[in-house]
Structure formats: C-alpha cells, structure tokens
N, C-alpha and C positions, 0 to 999 in steps of 0.2 A: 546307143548312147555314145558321143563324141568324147572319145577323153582328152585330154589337154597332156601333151606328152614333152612336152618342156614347162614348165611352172615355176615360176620367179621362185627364188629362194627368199627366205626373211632379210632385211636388212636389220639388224641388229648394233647397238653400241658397242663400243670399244672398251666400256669398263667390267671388268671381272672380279667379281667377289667372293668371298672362301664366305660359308657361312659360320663357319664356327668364329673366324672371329665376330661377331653378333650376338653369340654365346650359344650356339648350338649342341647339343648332347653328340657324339660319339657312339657313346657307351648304346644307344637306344632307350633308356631307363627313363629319361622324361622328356616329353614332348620338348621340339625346337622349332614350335609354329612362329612362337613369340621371334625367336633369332630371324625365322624366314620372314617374316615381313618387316623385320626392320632392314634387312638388306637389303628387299625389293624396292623399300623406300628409298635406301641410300642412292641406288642405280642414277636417280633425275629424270629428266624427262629424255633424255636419248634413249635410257635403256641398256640393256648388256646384260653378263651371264654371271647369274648365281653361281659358285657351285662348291659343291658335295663329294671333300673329299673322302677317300676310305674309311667305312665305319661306316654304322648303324645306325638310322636317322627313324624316332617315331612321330609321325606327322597327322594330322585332319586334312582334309581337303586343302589340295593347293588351289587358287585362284591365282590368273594369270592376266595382267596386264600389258598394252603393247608393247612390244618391243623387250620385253623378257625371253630369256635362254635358261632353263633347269638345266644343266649338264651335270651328270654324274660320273667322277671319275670310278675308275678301272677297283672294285673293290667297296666302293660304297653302295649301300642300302638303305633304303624310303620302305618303313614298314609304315603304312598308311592304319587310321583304326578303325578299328570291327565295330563302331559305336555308331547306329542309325542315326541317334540325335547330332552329331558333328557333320551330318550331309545337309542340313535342313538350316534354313529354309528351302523347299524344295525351289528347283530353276528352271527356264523353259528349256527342253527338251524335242524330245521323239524319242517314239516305243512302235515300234513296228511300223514306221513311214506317218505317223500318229504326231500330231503336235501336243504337249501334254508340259503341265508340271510334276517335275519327280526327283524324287533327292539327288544331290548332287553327285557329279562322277569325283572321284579321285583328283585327278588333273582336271579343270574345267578352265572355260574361257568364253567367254559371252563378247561377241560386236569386238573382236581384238584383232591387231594388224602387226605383221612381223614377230610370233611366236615361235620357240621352237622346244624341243625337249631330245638332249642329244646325249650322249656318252657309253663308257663300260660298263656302268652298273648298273643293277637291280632294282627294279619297281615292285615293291611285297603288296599285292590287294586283297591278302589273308581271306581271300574269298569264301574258305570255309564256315566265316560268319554269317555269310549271306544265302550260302546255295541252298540250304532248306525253305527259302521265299519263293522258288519254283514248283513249291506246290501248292502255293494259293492266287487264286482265280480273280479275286472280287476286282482288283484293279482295272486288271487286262479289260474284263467283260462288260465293266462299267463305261470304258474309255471307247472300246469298237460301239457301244451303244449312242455315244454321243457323238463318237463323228461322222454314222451314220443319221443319226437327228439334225447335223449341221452346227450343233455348238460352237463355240469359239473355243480358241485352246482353253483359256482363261477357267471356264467350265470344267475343264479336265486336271485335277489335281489328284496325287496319286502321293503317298507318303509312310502310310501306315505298313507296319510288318503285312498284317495283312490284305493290303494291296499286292504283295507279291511284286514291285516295281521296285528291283534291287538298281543299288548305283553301278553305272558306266566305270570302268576303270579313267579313260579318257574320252571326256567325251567336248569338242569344241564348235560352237556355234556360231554359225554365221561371219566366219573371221578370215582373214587374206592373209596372205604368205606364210604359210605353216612348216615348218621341219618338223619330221619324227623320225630321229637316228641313233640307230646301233645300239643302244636299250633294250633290256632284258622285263619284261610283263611278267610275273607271278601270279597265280592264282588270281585270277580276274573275277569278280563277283558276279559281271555278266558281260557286257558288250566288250571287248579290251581297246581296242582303238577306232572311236569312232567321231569320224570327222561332219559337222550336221549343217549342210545349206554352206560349206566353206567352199574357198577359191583357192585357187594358186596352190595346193598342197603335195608335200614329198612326203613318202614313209619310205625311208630305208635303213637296210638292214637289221633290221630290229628281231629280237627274237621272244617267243610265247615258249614259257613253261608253264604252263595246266595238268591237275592229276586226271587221267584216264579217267573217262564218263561225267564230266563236269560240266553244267549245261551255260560254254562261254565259244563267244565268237569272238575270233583273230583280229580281225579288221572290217569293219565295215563303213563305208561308206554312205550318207545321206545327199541325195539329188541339193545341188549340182556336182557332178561330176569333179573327181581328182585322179592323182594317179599314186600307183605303189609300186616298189618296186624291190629287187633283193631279199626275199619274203623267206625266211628261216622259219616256220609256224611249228608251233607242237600243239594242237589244241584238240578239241575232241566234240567239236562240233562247225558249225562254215566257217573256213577259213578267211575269205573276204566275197563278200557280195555288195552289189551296189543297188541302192532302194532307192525309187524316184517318189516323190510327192503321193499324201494321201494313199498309202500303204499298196502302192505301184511298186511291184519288183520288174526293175528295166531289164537287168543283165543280173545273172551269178558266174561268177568267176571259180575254178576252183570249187567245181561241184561238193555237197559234202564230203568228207573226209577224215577218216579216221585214222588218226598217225600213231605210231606206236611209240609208249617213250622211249628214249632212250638209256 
C-alpha cells in the first residue's frame, strides 16, 4: 500500500471562537452541546476554530462540519457521555474493514472537507462505560454473516448494548484534508482515531492514555491510505494498522504491542 507522504493540510477560516462565550460550562456540571453548536453556527460558511479554553467541558457527540477546527487549549477537557442513547441514530461506519451502521463515534464527520481537531488538551471517552460490550457477539456475527451473503451495508445495522458495537472515539468518513494534532485520547471506548475511506490526512503528535488491558486501538486507518506520524501511543492493544476494503488487512504497522504505563 502506497502512502501519500506529503498530504494537503486543511484549509481552514480565519475566525476563532472561545466557546464559552456561547454559554459553555467550565465547571463540567452541565452539558455545553447547546453552547457548541451555536458557535459552529456562528463560524459562516468559511469556517474556523472553535475553541476550549481551560476547564472541564461535558459533551455528546460532536458532529463536525467543513471547514471546522476543535482546538483545545493547554488545560481544557471534553468529557464526552457514557449514554448509548446520545450516539444514535446509528452512522455509516466500518467494524472490521465491514461497511455497517453503528453508533456514532465521539468526534464524527461524514462527506466533510478541511477538518481538523488540534491543541493541549484532553479528549475524556470515559471508555469504561463501554468496554463490557466486548463481550457480546450477536453484532459482530450478524454482520461477518451478511457481508458474506452480499448485503448492502444498509442491511447491517448494529446498535443495541447487545450488539457489542461500541462507538469509535474518532471516527471520520469519507472526508478530505484532515488534521489530527497534539491531543491527548482518554480512555477510548474502542477504535480511538480512525480515519474511514478519507484522503489527504495528518495525525500528529497526538497522544493515547488507555488503562492497561483495555480492548482499544491507537489509530487506525480505513483503505484509502493516509499517513501518521510523531506517534506517542500508550495503548494496550494495535497501535496503528491500515485495513483495505471488505475486511482486507493490507499492511500492519507497529505489530501489536503492549506498552507499559507510565
């Protein structure tokens, strides 16, 4: 697999927004979904960077539109919720190189151009809500049986606790000029960066704290090909591998690996 080793950065606007004036919590004590999308709105149509200063931010699903920048400064924290129902309606997806509907990731982004997710702080995916969905089956089994039948994704809908199809920390689809910089992943509930059918993409710098034996991966990649680079991981299962089409593993990178915390 050919990686693309220069990759357009996002172009992104010029206007920068503090979320809290929107009325955003600090404190963490009540959600500031409502604040976040009134700022994303304010942006206009060029676009430009939210962002999040110092403090404690509790949030649902971000949904990211083009030409949006999450930047978190140095100090602030995105505790995202532990609530299945705030992922749903489920999105198209992939689960094992698998086309599927499945709850949403944390940071999502569907058909978007010039995104990016940059800064010093903290990304919370309070994972330990989710990682007991790793041991139920019915999902997975359903899905490898239908894409062996030939179904259409459409067919593959996956939602339920007991599907066992937890959400992606990040997961972005089908989208052109990606940044992913210098952001710290928390407890990721499964995949933690994974870029699906995207172009043009950077991950750098970024760093994963996962607690020892936690069933998540670092970075992964969906066919077509991106690139990563400056890779600080702590995670405790593949650190990045790259999956091509209809559950083709092209290349693993960074064989599995068990890092120790620190």
């Amino acid at each position: 697999m050919k990686m693309n080793q220069n990759p357009e950065l996002p172009r992104i606007g010029a206007a920068v927004l503090d979320v809290t004036a929107f009325g955003a919590d600090r404190s963490g004590e009540t959600r500031s979904d409502a604040a976040l999308a009134a700022a994303i709105a304010a942006l206009g149509p060029e676009g430009g960077a939210v962002v999040f200063p110092a403090g404690v931010y509790a949030l649902g699903p971000i949904e990211f539109v083009s030409g949006l920048e999450i930047r978190l400064e140095k100090d602030a924290v995105i505790r995202f919720s532990r609530e299945l129902g705030d992922y749903l309606p489920p999105v198209l997806g992939v689960y094992e190189g698998i086309r599927c509907y499945r709850p949403s990731a944390m940071l999502h982004a569907q058909g978007c151009h010039d995104i990016a997710v940059t800064g010093e702080g903290l990304l919370d995916g309070q994972g330990d809500a989710w990682w007991d969905m790793v041991n139920y089956h019915a999902g997975s089994k359903a899905m490898l049986a239908s894409a062996e039948a030939g179904e259409a994704p459409e067919a593959r809908v996956y939602y339920s606790w007991t599907d066992g199809i937890r959400p992606c920390f990040l997961e972005f689809v089908d989208c052109e000029r990606v940044l992913i910089q210098g952001v710290t992943f928390k407890d990721s509930p499964m995949w933690t960066v994974h870029p699906t059918w995207c172009r043009q993409v950077t991950v750098r710098g970024i760093r994963g704290r996962d607690r020892k034996g936690t069933p998540t991966d670092q970075v992964t990649f969906a066919f077509p090909p991106a690139r990563s680079t400056d890779r600080t991981p702590r995670a405790y299962d593949y650190v990045v591998r790259l999956v091509g089409k209809d559950r083709t593993v092209e290349k693993r990178v960074f064989a599995p690996n068990h890092f120790r915390p620190e």
